[in-house]
Every structure is written in structure tokens, then in C-alpha cells.
GUZAFI-9312 format. One record per residue: residue number from 0; z, y, x of N, C-alpha, C in turn. Coordinates in Angstrom, 2 decimals. Layout:
BEGIN
PT, fivex, nc3, nc2, nc1, cac3, cac2, cac1, cc3, cc2, cc1
PT, NUM, Z, Y, X, Z, Y, X, Z, Y, X
...
END
This chain:
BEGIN
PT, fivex, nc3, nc2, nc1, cac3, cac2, cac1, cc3, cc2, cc1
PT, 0, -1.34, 23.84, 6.38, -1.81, 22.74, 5.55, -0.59, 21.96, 5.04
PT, 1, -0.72, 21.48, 3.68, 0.63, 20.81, 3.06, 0.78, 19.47, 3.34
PT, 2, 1.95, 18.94, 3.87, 2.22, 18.05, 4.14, 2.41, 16.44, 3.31
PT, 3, 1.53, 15.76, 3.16, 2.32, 14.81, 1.97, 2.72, 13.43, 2.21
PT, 4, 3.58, 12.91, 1.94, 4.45, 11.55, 2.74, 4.48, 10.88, 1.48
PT, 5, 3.35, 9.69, 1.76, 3.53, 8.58, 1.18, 3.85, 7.54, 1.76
PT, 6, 3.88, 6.53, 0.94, 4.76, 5.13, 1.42, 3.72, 4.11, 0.97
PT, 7, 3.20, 2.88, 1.71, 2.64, 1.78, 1.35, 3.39, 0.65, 1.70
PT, 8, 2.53, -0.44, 0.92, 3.08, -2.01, 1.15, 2.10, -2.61, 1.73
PT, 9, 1.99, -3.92, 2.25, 1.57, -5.28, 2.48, 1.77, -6.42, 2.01
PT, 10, 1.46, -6.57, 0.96, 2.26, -7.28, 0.70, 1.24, -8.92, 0.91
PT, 11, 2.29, -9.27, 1.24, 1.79, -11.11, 1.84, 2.25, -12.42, 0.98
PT, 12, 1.47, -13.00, 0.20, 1.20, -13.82, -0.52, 1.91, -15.32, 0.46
PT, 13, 1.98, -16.78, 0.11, 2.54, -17.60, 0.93, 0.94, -18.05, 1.50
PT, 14, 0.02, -17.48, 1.70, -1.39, -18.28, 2.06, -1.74, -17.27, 2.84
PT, 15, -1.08, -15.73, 3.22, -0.93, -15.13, 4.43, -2.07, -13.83, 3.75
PT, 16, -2.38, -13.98, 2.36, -3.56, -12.83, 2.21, -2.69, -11.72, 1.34
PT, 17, -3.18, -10.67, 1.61, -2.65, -9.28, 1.20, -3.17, -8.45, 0.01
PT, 18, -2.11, -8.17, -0.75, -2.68, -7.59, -1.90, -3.31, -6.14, -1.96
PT, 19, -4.20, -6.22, -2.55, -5.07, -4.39, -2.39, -4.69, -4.33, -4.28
PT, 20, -4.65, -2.73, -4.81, -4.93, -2.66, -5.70, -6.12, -1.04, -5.92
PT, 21, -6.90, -1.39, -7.30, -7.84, -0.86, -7.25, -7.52, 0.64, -8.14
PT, 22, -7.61, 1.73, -7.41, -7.80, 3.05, -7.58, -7.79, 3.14, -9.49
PT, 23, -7.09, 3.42, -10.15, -7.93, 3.65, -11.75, -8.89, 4.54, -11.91
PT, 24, -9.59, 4.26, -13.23, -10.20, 5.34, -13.57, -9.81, 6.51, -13.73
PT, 25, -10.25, 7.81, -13.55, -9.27, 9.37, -13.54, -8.86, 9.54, -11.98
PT, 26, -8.33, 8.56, -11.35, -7.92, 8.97, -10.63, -8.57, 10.13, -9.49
PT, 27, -8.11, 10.96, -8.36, -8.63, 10.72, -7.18, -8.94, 9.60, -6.43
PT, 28, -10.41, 9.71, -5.70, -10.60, 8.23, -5.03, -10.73, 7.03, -6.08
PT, 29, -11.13, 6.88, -7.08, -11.19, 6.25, -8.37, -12.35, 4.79, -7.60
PT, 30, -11.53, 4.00, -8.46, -12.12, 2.58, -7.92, -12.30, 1.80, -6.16
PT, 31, -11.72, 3.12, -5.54, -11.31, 2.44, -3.99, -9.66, 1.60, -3.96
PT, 32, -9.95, 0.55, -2.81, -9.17, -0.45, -2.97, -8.09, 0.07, -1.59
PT, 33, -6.82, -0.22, -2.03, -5.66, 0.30, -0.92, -4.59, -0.59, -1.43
PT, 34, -3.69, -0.54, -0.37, -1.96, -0.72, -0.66, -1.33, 0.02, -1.74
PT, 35, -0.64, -1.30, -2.29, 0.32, -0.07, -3.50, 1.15, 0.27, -2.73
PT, 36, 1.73, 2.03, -3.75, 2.88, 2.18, -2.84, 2.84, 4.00, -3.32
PT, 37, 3.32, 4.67, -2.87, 3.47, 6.11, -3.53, 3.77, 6.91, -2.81
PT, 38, 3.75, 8.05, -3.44, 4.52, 9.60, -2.83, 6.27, 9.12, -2.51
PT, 39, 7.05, 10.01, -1.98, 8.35, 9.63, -1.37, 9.00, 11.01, -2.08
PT, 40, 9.98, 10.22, -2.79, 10.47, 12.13, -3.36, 12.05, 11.96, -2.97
PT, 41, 12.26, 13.75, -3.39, 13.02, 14.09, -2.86, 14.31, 13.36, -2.70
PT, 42, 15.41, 13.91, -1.81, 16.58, 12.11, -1.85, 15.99, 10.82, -1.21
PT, 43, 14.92, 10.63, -1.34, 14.58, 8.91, -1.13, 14.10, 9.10, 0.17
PT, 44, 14.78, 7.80, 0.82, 14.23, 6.98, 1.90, 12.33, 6.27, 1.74
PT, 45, 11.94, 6.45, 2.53, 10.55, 5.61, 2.16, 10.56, 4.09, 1.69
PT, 46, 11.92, 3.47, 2.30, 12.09, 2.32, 1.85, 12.25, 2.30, 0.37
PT, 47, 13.65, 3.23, 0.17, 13.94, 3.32, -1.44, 12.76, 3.73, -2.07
PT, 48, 11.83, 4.68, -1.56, 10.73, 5.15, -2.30, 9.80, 3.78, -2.65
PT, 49, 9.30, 2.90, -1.71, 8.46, 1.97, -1.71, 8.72, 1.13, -2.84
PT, 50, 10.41, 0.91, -2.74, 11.01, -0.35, -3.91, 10.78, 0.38, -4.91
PT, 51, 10.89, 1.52, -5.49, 10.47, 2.17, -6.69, 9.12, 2.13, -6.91
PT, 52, 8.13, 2.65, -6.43, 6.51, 2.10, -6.54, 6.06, 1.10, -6.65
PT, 53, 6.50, -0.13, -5.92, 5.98, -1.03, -6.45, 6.96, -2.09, -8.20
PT, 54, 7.83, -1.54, -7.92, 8.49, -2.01, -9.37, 7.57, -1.25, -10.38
PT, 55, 7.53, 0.08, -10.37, 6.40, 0.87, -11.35, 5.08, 0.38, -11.35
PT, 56, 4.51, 0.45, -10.00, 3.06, -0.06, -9.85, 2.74, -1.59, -10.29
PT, 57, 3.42, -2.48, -9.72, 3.28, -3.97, -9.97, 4.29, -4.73, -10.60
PT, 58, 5.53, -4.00, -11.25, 6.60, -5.12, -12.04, 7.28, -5.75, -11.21
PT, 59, 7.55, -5.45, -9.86, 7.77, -6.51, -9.27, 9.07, -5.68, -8.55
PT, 60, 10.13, -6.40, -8.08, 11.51, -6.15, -8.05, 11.62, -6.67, -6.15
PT, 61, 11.57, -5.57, -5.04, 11.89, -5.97, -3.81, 12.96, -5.13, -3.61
PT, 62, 13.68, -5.77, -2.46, 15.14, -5.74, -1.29, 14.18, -4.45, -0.69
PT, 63, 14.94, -3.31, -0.43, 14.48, -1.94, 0.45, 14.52, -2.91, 1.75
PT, 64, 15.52, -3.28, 2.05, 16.06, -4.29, 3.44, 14.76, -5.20, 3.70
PT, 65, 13.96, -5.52, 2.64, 12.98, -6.82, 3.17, 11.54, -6.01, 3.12
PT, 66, 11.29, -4.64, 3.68, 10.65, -4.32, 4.27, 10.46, -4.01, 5.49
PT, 67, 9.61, -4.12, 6.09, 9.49, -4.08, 7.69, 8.30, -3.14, 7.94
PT, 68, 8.60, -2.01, 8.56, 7.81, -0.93, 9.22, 6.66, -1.84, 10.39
PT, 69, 5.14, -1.67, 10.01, 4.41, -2.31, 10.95, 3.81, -0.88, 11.12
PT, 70, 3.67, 0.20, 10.99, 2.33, 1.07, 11.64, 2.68, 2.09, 10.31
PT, 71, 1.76, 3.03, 10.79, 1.12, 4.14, 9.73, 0.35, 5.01, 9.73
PT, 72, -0.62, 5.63, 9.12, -1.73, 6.15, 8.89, -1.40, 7.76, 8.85
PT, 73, -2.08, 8.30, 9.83, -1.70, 10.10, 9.72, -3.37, 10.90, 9.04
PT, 74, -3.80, 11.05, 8.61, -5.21, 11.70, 7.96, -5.31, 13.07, 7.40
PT, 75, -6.33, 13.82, 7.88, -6.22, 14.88, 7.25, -7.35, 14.81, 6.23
PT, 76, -7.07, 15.11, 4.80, -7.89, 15.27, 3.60, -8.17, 16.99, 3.66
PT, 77, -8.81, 17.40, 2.70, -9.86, 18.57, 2.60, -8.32, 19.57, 2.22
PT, 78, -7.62, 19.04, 1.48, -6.48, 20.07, 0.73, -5.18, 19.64, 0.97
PT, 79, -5.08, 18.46, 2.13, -3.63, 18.18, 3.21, -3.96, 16.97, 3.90
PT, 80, -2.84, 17.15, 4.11, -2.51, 15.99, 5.53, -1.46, 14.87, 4.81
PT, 81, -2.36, 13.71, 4.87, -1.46, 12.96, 4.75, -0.88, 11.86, 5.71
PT, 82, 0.94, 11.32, 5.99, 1.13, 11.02, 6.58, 1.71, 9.59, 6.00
PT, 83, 1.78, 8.21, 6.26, 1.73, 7.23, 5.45, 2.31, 6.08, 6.39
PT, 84, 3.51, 5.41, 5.82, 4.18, 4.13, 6.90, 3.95, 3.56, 6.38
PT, 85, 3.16, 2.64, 6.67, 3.08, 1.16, 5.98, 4.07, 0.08, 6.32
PT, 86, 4.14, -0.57, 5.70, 5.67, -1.68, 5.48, 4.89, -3.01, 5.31
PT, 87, 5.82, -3.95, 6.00, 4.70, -5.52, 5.47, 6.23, -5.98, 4.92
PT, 88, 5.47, -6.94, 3.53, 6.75, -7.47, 2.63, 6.18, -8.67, 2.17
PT, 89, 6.94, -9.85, 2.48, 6.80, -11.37, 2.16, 7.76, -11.82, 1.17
PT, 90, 8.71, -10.92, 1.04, 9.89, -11.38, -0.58, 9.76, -9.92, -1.36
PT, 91, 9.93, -10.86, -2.85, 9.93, -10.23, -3.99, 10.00, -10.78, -5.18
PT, 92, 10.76, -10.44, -6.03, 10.77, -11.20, -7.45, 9.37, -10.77, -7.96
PT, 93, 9.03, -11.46, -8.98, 8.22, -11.05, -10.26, 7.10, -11.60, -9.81
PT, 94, 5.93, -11.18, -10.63, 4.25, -11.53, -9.99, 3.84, -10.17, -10.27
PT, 95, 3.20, -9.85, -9.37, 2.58, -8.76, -9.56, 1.85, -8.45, -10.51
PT, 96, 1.55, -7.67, -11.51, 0.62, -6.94, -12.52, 0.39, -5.71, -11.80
PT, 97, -1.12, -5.36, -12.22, -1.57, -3.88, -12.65, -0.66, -3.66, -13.71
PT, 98, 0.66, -2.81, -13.38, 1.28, -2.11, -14.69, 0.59, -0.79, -14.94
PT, 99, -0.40, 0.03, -14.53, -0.78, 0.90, -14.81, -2.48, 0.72, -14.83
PT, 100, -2.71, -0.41, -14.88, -3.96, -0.98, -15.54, -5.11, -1.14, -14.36
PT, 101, -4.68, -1.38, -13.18, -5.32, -1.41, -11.90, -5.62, -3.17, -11.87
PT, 102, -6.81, -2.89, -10.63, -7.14, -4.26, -11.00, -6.58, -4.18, -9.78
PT, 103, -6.02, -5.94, -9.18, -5.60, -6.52, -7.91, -6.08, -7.63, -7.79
PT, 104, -6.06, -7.65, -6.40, -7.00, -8.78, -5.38, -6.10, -8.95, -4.41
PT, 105, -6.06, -10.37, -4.14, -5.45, -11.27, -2.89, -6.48, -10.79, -2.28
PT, 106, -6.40, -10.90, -0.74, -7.57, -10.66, -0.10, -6.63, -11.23, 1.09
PT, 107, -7.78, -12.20, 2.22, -7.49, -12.37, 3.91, -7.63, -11.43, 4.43
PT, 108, -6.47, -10.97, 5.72, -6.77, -9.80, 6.25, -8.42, -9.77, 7.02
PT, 109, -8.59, -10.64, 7.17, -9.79, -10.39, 7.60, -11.25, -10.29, 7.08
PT, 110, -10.85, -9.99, 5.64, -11.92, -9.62, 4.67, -11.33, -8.14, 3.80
PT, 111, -10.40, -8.00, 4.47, -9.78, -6.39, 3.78, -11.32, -4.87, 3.78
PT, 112, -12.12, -5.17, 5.29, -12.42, -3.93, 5.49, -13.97, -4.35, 4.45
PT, 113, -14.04, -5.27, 3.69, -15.29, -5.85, 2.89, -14.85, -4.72, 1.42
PT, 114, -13.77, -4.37, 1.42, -13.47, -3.32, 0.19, -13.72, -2.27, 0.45
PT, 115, -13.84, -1.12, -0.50, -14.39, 0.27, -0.16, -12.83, 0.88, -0.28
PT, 116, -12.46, 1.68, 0.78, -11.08, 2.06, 0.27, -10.95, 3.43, 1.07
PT, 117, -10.31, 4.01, 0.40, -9.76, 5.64, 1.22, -9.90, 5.72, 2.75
PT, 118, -10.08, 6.90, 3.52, -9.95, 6.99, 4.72, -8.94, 6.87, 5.49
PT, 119, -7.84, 6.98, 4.83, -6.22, 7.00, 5.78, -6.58, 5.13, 5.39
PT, 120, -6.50, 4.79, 4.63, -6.58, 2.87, 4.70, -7.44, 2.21, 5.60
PT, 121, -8.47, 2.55, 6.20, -9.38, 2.08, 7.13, -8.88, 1.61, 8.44
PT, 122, -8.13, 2.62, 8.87, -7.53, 2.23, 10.28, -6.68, 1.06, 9.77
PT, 123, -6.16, 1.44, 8.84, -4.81, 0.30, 8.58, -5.36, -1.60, 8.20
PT, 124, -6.54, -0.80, 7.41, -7.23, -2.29, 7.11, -8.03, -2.80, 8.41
PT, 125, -8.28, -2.21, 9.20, -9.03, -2.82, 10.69, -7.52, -3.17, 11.57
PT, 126, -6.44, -2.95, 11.62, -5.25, -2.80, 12.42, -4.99, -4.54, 11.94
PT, 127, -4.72, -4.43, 10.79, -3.51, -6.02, 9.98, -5.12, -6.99, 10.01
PT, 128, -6.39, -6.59, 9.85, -7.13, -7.65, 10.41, -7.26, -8.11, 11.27
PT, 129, -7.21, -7.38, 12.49, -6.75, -7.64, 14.14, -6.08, -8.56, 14.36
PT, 130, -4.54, -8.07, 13.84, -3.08, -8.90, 14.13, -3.20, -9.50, 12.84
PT, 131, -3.51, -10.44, 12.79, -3.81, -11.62, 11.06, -1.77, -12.10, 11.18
PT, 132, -1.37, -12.40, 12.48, 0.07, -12.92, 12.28, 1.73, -12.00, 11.90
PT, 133, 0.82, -10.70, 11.59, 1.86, -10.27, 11.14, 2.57, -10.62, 9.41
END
């Protein structure tokens, strides 16, 4: 089974709630709500990978350094396995946009699992609702 290594964020607002963005249309998983964040290619660190995704995904310009490894999601899908570190990040230039036309939501971690979102995100969205002080 093929292996695929993506990278997510957390990203934490100053009122402690976390941004989800929403699946586009076309996509796989279309209109479920998750962490931005991407595939990890070749050369790149997941960190370096992450700072590239979300500059593409949301416009927004973070320090590889001002991510912090909290957990990650291992799942097997029908046609691979995906394996996924999530990162929590409290600095960043810019404001976030849907640059690729996604809608985004602040959300309290403890209203995360009220979204419909992928299966590797579930554990992760019941995990950062748990621990609200990360």
C-alpha cells in the first residue's frame, strides 16, 4: 500500500480558536472541514513543507521554527495510507484567505468535532478538544 506524508496546521487565533478550512468543490472529500496544510515533497522537511502550504493555501507567511509538533494522524484510506504531523502555530504574518477559494472558519476547539471532516482529522479534532491549552 502507498505511502503518503502530509503535513497539517493549527492554527490558533489570539481568542485560542482554530482555523478549519473547507474541502473545495472537485475535490476528494469535497466540502469536509480539516487543517490546512499539504503533501510534503521531495527535499522538504514537513516544516518547510507546511510553510509552503499554508503561504499557497491561506496567503499567509510563517517561521518553519514557529511550528510546534503536537501529535499526528496515521489512517488507512481505500487506495493508501496516510501518515500526517500536525503542528500547532500561534505566529504568522498576513490574514488568512481561501487562496484557492475554500471557505474558513475560526472554530473553539471544542466545537471542532460539530464539522464534518475526513477520517484521519477526527482523532485529531477529538485530541486538541481534550487539551483546549495547547
Amino acid at each position: 500500500m502507498k505511502l503518503v506524508l502530509v503535513v497539517a496546521a493549527a492554527l490558533y487565533n489570539g481568542q485560542g480558536e482554530i482555523l478549519l478550512a473547507q474541502r473545495p468543490k472537485g475535490k476528494t472529500l469535497e466540502g469536509l472541514w480539516e487543517f490546512p496544510g499539504g503533501k510534503v515533497d521531495p527535499q522538504e522537511t514537513p516544516e518547510m513543507a507546511l510553510a509552503r502550504e499554508l503561504y499557497e493555501e491561506l496567503a499567509i507567511m510563517v517561521d518553519p521554527k514557529a511550528l510546534i509538533p503536537i501529535t499526528f494522524a496515521s489512517h488507512t484510506y481505500e487506495n493508501f495510507h496516510l501518515l500526517m504531523p500536525l503542528f500547532a502555530c500561534r505566529h504568522w504574518e498576513g490574514d488568512p484567505v481561501g487562496a484557492e477559494g475554500q471557505a474558513l472558519e475560526w472554530v473553539p476547539p471544542d466545537r471542532l468535532s460539530d464539522y464534518p471532516a475526513p477520517p484521519a482529522d477526527i482523532p485529531l479534532f477529538n485530541l486538541l478538544a481534550a487539551k483546549q491549552a495547547l
